[in-house]
Wavefront OBJ file of the C-alpha trace (Angstrom):
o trace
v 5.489 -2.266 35.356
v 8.198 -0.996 32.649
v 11.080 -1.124 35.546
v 13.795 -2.319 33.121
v 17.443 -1.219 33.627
v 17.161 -0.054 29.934
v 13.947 1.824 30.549
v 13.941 5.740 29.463
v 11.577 7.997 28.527
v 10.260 10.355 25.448
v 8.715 12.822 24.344
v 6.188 12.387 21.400
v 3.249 14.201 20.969
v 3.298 16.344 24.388
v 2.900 13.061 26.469
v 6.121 11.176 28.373
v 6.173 7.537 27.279
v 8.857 4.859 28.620
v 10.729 3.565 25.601
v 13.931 0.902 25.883
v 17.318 1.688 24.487
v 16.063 1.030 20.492
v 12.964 3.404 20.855
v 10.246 0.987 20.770
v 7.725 1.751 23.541
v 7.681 -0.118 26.917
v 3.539 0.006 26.969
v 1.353 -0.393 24.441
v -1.422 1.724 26.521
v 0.453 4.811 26.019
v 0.281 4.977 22.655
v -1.725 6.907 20.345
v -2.311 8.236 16.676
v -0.544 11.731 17.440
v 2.445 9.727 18.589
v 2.630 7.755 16.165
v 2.788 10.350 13.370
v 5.620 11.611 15.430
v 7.524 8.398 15.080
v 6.773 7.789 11.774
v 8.431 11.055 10.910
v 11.834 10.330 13.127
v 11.636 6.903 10.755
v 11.664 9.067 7.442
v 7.729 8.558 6.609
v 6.887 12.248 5.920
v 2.617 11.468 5.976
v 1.080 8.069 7.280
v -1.528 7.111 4.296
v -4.488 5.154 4.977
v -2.551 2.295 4.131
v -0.289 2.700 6.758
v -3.032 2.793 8.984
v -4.434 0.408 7.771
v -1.315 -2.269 8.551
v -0.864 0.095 12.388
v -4.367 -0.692 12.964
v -3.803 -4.432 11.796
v -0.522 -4.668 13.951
v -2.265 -3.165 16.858
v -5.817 -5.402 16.957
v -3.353 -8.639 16.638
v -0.407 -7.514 18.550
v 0.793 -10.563 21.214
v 1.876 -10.005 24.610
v 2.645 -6.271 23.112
v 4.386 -7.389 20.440
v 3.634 -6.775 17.207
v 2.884 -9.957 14.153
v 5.728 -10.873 12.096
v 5.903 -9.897 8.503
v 4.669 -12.650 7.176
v 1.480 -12.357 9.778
v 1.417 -8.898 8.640
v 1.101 -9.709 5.130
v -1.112 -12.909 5.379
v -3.546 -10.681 6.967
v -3.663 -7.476 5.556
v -3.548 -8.630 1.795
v -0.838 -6.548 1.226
v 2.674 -7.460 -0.481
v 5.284 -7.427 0.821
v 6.890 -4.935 -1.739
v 4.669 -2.775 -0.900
v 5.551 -3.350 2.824
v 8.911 -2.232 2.181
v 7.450 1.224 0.102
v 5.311 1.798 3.398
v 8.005 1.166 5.544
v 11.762 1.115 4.074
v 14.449 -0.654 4.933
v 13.243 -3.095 7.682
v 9.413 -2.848 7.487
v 8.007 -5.320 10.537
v 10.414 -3.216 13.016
v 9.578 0.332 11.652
v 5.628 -0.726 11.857
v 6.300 -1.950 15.029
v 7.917 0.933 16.438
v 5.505 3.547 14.951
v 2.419 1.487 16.188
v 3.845 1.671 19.471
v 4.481 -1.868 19.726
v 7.634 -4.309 21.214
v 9.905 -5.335 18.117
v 8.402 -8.511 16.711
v 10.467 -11.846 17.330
v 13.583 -12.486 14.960
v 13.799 -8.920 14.169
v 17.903 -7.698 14.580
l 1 2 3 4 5 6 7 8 9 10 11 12 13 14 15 16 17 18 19 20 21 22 23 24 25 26 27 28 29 30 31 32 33 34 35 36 37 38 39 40 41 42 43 44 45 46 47 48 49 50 51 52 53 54 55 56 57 58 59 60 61 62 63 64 65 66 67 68 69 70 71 72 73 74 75 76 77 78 79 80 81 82 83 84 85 86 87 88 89 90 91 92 93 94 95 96 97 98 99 100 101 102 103 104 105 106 107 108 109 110
């Protein structure tokens, strides 16, 4: 299912995931709240607020083919700015999200 030539796996949370060469998990179903926190701290986010949840859970319930909603899809449906996007999520907020909801980087993302 994940047999990519780029496939490896990690460790987050006590449970081996695949991930490709950027981190970003290879399936969705593997994921979970424990691993994200995990991630979120190897991206520099020290806690996950309820408003990070809040967009995880949003990126999760609308997530395409395992990929996770652009930006502007992210903001559009979560109400939320997106300055404050990039105060959740520094420095490149739709991948980071992405990545610590478990989710393949969203399209146009470098």
């Amino acid at each position: 299912m994940f047999a990519q030539a780029s496939a490896k796996t990690a460790e987050y949370a006590g449970k081996i995931v695949h991930v490709n060469e950027e981190g970003f998990l290879l399936d969705p179903t593997e994921w979970s709240p424990d691993i994200a926190v995990e991630i979120a701290k190897e991206e520099g986010i020290a806690e996950l607020t309820p408003l990070h949840w809040q967009v995880i859970d949003f990126c999760r319930k609308h997530a395409v083919n395992g990929r996770s909603p652009t930006l502007r899809q992210i903001t559009s449906g979560t109400g939320i700015s997106t300055k404050e996007m990039f105060s959740l999520f520094p420095k490149g907020p739709a991948k980071k999200v992405a990545r610590i909801a478990g989710l393949g980087k969203p399209e146009g993302c470098v």
